[in-house]
C-alpha positions as CSV (number, residue, x, y, z in Angstrom):
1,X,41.6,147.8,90.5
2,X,39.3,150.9,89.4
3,X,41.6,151.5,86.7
4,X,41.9,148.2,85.4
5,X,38.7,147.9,85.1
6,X,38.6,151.2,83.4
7,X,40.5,149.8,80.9
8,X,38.7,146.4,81.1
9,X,41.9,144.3,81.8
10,X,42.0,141.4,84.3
11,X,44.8,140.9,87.0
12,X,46.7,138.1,87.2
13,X,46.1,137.5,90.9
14,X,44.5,138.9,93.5
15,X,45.7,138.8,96.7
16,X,42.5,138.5,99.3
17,X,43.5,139.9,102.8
18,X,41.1,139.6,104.5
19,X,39.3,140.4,108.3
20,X,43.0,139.2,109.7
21,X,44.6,141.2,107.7
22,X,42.6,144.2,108.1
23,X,43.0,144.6,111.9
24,X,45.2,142.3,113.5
25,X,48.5,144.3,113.9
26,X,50.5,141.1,113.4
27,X,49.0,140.1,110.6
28,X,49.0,143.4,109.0
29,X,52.8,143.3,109.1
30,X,52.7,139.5,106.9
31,X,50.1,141.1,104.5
32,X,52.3,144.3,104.0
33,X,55.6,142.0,103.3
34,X,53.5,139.4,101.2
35,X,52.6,142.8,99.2
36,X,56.5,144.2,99.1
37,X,57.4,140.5,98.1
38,X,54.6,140.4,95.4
39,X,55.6,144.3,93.6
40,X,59.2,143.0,93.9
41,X,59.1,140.2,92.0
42,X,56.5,141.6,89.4
């Protein structure tokens, strides 16, 4: 983000993940395939 905002451009999305995310070891494994899923597909 620091260097989009560097260059002043916006993203598309942004993908919030949150406390859940964060810590939780389940959810950390969802928010790291979302992530793969989401570079993959551009």
């Amino acid at each position: 983000m620091s260097e989009m905002a560097a260059e002043n451009l916006k993203p598309e999305i942004l993908f919030w993940v949150g406390c859940a995310g964060s810590y939780d070891a389940r959810a950390q494994r969802v928010t790291k395939a979302l992530s793969t899923i989401l570079q993959n597909v551009g």
